[in-house]
C-alpha positions as CSV (number, residue, x, y, z in Angstrom):
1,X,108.7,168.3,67.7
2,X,107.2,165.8,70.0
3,X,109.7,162.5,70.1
4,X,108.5,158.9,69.3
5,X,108.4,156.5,72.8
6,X,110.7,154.2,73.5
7,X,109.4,150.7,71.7
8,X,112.6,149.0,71.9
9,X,112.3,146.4,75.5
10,X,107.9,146.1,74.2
11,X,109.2,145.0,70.9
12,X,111.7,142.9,72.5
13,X,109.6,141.1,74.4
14,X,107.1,140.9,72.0
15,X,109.4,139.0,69.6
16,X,110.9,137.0,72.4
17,X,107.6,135.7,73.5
18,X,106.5,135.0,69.7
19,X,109.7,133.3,69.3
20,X,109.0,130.9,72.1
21,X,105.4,130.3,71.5
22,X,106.6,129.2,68.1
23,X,109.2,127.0,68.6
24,X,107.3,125.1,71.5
25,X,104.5,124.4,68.6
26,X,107.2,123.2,66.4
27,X,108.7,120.9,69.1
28,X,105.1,119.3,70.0
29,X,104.3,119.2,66.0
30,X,107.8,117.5,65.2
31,X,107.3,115.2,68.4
32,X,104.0,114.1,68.5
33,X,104.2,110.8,67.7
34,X,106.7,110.7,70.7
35,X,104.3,112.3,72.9
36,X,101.4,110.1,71.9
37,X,103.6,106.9,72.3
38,X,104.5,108.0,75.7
39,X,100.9,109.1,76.9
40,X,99.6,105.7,75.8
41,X,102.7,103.4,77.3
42,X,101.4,105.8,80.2
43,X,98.0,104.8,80.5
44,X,99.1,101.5,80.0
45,X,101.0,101.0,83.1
46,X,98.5,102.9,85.1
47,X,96.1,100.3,83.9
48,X,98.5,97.4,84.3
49,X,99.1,98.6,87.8
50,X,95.8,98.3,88.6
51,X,94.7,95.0,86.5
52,X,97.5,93.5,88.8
53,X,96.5,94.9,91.9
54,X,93.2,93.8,91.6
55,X,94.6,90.2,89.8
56,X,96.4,89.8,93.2
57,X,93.1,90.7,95.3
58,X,91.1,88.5,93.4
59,X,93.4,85.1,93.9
60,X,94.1,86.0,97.5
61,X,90.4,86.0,98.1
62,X,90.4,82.2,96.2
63,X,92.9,81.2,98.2
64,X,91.5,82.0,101.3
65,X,88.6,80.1,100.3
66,X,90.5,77.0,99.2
67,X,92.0,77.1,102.8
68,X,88.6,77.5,104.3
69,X,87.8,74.5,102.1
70,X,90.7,72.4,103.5
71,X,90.1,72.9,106.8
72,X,86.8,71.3,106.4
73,X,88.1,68.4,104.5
74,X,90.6,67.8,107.1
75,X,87.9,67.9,109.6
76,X,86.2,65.3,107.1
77,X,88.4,63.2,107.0
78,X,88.8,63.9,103.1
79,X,92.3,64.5,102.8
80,X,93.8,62.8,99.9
81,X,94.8,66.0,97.8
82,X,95.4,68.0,101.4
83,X,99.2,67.8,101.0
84,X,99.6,69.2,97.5
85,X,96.6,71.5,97.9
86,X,98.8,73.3,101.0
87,X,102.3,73.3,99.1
88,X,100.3,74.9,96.3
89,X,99.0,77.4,98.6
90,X,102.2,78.3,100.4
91,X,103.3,79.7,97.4
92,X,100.8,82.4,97.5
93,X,101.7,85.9,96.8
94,X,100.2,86.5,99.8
95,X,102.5,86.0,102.8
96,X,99.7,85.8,105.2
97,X,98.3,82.5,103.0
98,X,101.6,81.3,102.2
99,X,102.5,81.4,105.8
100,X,99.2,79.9,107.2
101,X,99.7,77.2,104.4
102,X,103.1,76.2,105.8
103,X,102.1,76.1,109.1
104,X,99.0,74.1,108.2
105,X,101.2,71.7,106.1
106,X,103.3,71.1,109.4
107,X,100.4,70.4,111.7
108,X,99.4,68.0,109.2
109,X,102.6,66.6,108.9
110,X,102.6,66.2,113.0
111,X,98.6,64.6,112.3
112,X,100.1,62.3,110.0
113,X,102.6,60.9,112.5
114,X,105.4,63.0,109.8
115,X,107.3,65.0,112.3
116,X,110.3,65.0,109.9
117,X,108.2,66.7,107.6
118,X,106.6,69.2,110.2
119,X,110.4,70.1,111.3
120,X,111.9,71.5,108.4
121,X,108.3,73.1,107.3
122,X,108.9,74.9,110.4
123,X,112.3,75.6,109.5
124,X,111.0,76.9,106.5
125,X,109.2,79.1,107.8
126,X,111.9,80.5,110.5
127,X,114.5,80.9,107.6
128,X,112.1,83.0,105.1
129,X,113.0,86.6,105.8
130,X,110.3,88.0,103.8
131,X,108.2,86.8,106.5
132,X,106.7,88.2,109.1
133,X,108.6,88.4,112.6
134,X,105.9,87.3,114.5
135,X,105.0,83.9,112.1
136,X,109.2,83.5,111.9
137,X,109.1,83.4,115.9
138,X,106.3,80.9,116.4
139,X,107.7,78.8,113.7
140,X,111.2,79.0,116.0
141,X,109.0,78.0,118.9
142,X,107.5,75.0,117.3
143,X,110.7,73.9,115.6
144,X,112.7,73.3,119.2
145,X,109.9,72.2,121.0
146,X,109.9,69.1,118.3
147,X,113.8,68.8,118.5
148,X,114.2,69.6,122.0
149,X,115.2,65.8,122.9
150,X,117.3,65.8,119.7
151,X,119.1,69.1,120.4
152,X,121.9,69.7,122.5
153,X,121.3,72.3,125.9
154,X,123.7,75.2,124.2
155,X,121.8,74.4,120.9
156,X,118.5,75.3,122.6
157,X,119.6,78.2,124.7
158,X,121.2,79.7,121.5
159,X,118.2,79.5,119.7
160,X,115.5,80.6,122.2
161,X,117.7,83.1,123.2
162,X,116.1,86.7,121.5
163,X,112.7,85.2,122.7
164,X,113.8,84.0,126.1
165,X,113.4,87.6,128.0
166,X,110.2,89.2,129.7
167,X,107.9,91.0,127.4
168,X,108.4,89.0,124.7
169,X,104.8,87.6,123.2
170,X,107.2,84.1,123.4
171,X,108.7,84.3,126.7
172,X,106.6,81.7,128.3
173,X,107.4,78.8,126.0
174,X,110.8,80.1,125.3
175,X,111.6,80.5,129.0
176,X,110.4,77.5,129.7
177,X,112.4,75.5,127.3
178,X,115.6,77.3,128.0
179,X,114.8,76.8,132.0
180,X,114.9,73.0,131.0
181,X,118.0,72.8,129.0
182,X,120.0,74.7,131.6
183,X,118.7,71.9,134.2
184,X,120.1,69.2,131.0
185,X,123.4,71.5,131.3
186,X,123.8,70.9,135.6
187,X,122.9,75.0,136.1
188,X,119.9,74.5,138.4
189,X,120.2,77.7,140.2
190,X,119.9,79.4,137.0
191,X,117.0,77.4,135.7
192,X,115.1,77.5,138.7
193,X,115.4,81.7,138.6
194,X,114.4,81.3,135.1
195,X,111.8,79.5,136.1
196,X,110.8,81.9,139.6
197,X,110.5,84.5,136.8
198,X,107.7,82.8,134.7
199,X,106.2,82.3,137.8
200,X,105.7,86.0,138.5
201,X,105.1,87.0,135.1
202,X,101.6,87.5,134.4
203,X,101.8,87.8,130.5
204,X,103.3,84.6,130.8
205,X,100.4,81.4,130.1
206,X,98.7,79.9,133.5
207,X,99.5,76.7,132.9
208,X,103.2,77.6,132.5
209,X,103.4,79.9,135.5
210,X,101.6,76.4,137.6
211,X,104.4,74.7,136.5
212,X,107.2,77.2,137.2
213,X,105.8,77.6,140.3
214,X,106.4,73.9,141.5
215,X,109.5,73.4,139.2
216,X,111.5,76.4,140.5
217,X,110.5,75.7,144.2
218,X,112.2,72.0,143.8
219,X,115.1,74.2,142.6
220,X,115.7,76.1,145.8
221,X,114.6,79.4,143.7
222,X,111.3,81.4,145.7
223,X,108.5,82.2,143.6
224,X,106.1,82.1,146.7
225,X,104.8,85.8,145.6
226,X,103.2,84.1,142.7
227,X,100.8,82.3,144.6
228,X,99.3,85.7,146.4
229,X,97.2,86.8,142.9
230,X,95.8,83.2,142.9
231,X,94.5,82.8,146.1
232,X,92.3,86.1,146.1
């Protein structure tokens, strides 16, 4: 007599995967409302994400226009509401606008005989580490050049210092100012190889190599090599 086969793992698994097929339809009947909430607090952040990206396109686009805008009224003369306009402005989400506004306000400031005002907009600036490196530096720059008189030689050196070396974008102005204070500080054989060096940097502005040139010769320091690429 022929036996019966061997049902018992089909069955099993059989069972198994009937036992799991229902219980997952139970969980998503039992937990719809869940599943709904969640699928719509979902698709409303995706949307949210991108209402606010596009929020923040949209303003930075006004604001560059309302800086456009102020340019030409300070070319116009028309600059009763420039100052409130630019603190508005530097507020910007946008650290490119906010920056540019601050560094507008300052020259401003400087126009409107303000340099008070223009130094600690330029401090500002230097001290906001959400910045930039590169608008944080030129603010630095602009900061000692208006307190240079005010500032003591260490002060200066100590400041200029990280942007005082070749191949830095600020070496010229940097260099040139820390060359200066350690003439203030009685080191003129320092300053005038400070000053040799700007001469024989060529990254480093024309007019400021001219004057390192002549400066750093009065100092004893030769920087006779760069006159060769100027006389060919």
């Amino acid at each position: 007599m022929a036996q019966p086969p061997d049902i018992t793992e089909t069955f099993v698994k059989e069972v198994d995967e009937n036992l799991r097929r229902d219980r997952a339809r139970d969980w998503v009947k039992d937990n719809s409302k869940y599943l709904i909430g969640g699928l719509i607090l979902f698709l409303a952040a995706c949307g949210g994400i991108i209402w606010y990206q596009q929020h923040r396109q949209q303003l930075a686009e006004q604001h560059v226009e309302q800086l456009a805008q102020l340019y030409k009224d300070i070319g116009t003369g028309n600059t009763s509401k420039v100052p409130q306009q630019l603190d508005d402005l530097s507020n910007s989400g946008s650290k490119a606008i906010s920056a540019t506004a601050l560094f507008t306000r300052a020259a401003f400031a400087l126009q409107q005989n303000d340099p008070k005002l223009a130094i600690a907009t330029y401090k500002k600036i230097r001290d906001d580490g959400s910045l930039p490196d590169a608008y944080r530096d030129a603010a630095l720059i602009r900061e000692t050049a208006l307190e240079f008189d005010q500032l003591k030689p260490d002060q200066v050196i100590a400041q200029l210092q990280p942007l005082a070396k070749p191949g830095n974008p600020w070496f010229g102005s940097a260099g040139e100012m820390t060359a200066l204070a350690l003439i203030k500080q009685g080191k003129n054989k320092e300053a005038g190889q400070l000053f040799a060096t700007l001469a024989k940097d060529k990254s480093v502005p024309e007019s400021i190599r001219n004057r390192s040139i002549q400066i750093s010769g009065s100092l004893g320091a030769d920087a006779s090599s760069a006159l060769a690429p100027q006389a060919q």
